[in-house]
N, C-alpha and C positions, 0 to 999 in steps of 0.2 A: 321260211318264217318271216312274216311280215314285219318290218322296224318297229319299234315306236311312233307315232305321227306328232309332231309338234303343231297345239292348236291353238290359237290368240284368240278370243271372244273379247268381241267390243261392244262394253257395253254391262255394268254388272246387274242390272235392275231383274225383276222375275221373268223375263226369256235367258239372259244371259247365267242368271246365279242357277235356273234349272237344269239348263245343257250341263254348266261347270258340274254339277252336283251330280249328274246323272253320269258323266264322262266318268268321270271319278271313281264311283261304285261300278262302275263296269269295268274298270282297270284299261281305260281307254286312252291314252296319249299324256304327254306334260303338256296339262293346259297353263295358260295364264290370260287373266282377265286385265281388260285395260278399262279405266273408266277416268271422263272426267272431272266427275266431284268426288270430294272428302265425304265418308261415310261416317258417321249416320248424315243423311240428308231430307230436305223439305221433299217432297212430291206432292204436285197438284193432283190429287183423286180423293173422291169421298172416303176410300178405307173400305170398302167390302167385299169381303170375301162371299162368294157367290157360293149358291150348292155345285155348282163344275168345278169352283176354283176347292172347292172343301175335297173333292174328290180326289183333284189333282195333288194336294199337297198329299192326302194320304199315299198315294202309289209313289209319289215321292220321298214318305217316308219323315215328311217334315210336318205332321201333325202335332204330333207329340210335342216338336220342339216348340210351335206357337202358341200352343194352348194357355202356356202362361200370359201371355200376352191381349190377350181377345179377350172382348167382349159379346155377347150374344146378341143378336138384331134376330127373333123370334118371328116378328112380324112386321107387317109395314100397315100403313094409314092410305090409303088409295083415293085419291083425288080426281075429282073425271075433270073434265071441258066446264060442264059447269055448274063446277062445286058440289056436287053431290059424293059421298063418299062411302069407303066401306073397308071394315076392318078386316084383312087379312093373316093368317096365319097357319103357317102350310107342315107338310112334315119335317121339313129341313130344315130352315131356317138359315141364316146366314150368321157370317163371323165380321166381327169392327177390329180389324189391326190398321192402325197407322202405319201409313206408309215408308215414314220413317225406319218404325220398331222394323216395322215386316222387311223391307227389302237389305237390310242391315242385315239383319239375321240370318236372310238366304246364304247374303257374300260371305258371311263368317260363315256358315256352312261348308260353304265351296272350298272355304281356306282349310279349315278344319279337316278337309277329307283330300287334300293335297294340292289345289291348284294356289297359283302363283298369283296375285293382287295386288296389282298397281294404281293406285287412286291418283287423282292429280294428273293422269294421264290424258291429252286430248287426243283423238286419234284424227290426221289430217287428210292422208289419202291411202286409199289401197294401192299395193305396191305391184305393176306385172311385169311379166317378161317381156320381150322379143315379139312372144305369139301371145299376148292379151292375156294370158293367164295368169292371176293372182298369184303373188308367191310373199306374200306377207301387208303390213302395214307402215305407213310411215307417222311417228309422231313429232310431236311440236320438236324435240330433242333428237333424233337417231331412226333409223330404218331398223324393223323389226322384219326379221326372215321367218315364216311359217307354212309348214306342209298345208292347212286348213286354216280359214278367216269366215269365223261365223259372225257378222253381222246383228248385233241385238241390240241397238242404238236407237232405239225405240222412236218415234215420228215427230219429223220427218224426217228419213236419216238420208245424210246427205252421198250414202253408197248406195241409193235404192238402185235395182235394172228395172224395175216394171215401171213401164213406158203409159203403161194404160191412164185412163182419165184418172181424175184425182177424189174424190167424197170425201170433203172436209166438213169436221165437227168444230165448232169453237164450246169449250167450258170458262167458267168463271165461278171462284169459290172461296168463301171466307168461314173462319172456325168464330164462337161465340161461346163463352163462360156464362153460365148460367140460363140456359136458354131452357126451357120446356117444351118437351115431347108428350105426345098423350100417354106413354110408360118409360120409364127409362130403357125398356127393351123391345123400342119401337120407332122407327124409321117413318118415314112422310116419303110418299113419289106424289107428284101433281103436275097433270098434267093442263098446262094452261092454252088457250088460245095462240095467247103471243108465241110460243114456242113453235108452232108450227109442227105438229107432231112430237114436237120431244118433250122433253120433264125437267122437272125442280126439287130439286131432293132434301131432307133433311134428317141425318143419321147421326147417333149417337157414338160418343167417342170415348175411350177411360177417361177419369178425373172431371167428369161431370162438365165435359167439353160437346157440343154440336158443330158436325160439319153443317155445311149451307151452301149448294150448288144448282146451277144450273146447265145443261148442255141444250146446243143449237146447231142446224147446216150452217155452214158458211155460205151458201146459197140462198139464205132468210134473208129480205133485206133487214130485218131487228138484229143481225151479228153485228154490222157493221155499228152499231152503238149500243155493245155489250153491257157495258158498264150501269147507262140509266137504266135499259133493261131489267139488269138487275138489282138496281133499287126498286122499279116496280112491282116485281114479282115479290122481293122480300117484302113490300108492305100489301100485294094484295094475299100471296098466299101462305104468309110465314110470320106474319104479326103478332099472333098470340104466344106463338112460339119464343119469339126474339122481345117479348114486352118485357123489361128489365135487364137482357142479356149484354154481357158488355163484349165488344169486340177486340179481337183478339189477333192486331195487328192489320197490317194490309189486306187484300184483295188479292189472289190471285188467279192466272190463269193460263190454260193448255192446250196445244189442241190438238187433234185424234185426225185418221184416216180408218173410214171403216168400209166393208167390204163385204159384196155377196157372190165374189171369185174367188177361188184360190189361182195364184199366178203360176203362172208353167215356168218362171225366169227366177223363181228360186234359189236353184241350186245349179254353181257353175262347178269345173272341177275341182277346183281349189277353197273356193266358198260359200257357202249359205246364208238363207236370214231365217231371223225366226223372229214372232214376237211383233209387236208393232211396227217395226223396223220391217216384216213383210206384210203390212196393212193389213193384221188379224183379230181386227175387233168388232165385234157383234153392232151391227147397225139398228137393232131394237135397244138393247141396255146401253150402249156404248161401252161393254164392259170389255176389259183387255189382258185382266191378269191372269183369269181361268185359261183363255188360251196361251197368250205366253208361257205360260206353264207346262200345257199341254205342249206345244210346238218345240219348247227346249228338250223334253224328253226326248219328242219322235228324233228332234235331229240327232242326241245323242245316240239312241238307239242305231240310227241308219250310219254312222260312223261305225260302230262297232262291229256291223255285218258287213257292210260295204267298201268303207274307206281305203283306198292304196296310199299311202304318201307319196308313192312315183306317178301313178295314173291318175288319183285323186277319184270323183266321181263323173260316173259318163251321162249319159241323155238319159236314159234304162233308169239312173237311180234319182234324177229328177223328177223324172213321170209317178216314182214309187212314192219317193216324200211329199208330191205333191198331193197322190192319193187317197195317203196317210192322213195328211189335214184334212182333207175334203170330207170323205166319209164320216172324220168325225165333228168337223165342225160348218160344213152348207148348211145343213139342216138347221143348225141355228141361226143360221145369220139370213137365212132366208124367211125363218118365221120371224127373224126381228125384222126384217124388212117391208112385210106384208103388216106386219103392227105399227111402224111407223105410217103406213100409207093410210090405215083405216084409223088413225086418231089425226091425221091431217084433212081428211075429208069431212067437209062442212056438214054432211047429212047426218056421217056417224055421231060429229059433235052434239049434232041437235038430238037425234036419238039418245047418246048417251047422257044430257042434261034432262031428259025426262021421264028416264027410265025409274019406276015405282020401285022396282028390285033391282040393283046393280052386281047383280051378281057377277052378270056377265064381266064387268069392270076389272072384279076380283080375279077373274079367269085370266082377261089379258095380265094384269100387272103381274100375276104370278110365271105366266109366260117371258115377260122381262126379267124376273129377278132369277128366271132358273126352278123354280119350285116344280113346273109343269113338265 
């Protein structure tokens, strides 16, 4: 009979709180989660829950629990290149949890179904043997000993193994009181020139709050002066929206590594990553949480088949997790990909600024938000 396996997850946000959650219900090892802020916390993202991300919480089991919580994003306002629009509204529709409420909720989750929660915790370096093998963590305070170190430290974490090039996103994102949307249960994507194939978003939050973002490559030259950027955008494409809305604190911003690989240097014997921490976010939406979600399941799952605490995981269950992702998440991050290139391309922009029916428009954007 196999021990118990002791597992440390760094990191409690949506990869980290879903492995906990899912370890848990499978009666899989004493976990404990390290993280290093005080819960409930800020997070820079717009808040949407995506129809992948809606699916993942259900098999997770964590529907029910947010439902208090959400608000409904039914449909979104579709903005082309230029300015032409079209109202979309698909079968699914998406969910507005702040990222606060939401990822709080996860880690109480986690707690709630037995793992151990350390906030306040910074995690400094992983910890190995003799032979390079992992066998815990060390934080700001004491060495920590563990059969397993899942890595969910979300980007850029500074345990990454994948060596490969980097595809950096820069966001930039401020909330606004009183701002108008064309429904209260309706989202704005717009897709501008200066972006460079990417978008400007404006989505609705509880308490008659609007988020207001942007995301970009760090390979634009417009990243490197994010900031005026984003004052331009808010007045070319978000003015009527924001006419009277008052602002609600600073500016901030994030930035993403996104990806149309799954890396084969995943999972060593002692530990894994999951979640943005293994650069698993859709290079069409930028979106991260439907998969971290997804990624913390698979890991948990492959612990519970696989895991030795003495031998850990070999090459055989590397190739398996990483398959696991792939099958179910290339397919999107490659059609995000191919949509980023055909809204960056000057011809499509000109086609798409004079197209009499934009339907086609509606087709892509529903391709980004998951409807499709």
């Amino acid at each position: 009979m196999r021990r118990e396996p002791s597992i440390i997850i760094v990191g409690g946000g949506p990869a980290g709180s879903a492995a906990a959650i899912e370890l848990r219900r499978r009666g899989v090892g004493r976990v404990t989660i390290l993280d290093r802020s005080a819960y409930p916390r800020l997070k820079v993202c717009g808040s949407g829950l995506s129809p992948n991300a809606l699916r993942e919480l259900e098999r997770l089991e964590l529907k029910d629990i947010l439902a208090p919580l959400h608000i409904p994003m039914r449909g979104i306002v579709a903005v082309g290149p230029g300015g032409r629009s079209i109202e979309l509204r698909g079968d699914h529709g998406a969910w507005i949890v702040p990222r606060t409420d939401f990822d709080h909720t996860l880690l109480r989750e986690a707690g709630r179904l037995g793992a151990e929660i350390r906030e306040k915790t910074r995690v400094r370096a992983l910890l190995r043997d003799d032979n390079g093998r992992v066998r815990g963590v060390r934080t700001a305070d004491e060495e920590l000993e563990a059969d397993l170190v899942i890595c969910a430290n979300g980007s850029p974490s500074q345990f990454e193994f994948d060596h490969s090039p980097r595809y950096g996103i820069r966001t930039i994102m401020g909330w606004w009181k009183g701002a108008t949307l064309p429904a209260p249960d309706q989202g704005i994507f717009a897709w501008s020139r200066q972006l460079d194939g990417y978008y400007a978003w404006a989505f609705p939050e509880p308490g008659g709050v609007v988020n207001v973002g942007l995301t970009i490559a760090e390979r634009s030259a417009a990243s490197h002066g994010i900031r005026p950027l984003f004052e331009e955008i808010l007045e070319q494409e978000f003015s009527d929206v924001l006419r009277g809305a008052e602002s609600m604190g600073p500016w901030k911003g994030h930035p993403a590594t996104v990806t149309t690989r799954i890396s084969s240097e995943l999972v060593q014997p002692h530990c894994m990553w999951t979640g943005e921490a293994a650069r698993l976010v859709s290079p069409g939406s930028v979106e991260g949480i439907g998969f971290a979600l997804l990624s913390g399941r698979i890991a948990a799952e492959l612990c519970e088949e696989h895991f030795d605490p003495i031998r850990g995981f070999s090459s055989w269950h590397s190739q398996l997790y990483r398959s696991r992702l792939a099958v179910r998440m290339l397919p999107k991050f490659l059609a995000g990909e191919a949509f980023v290139r055909l809204m960056r391309s000057r011809g499509t922009i000109r086609m798409l600024s004079r197209l009499a029916d934009p339907k086609r428009m509606g087709q892509l954007a529903a391709t980004v938000v998951g409807e499709r």
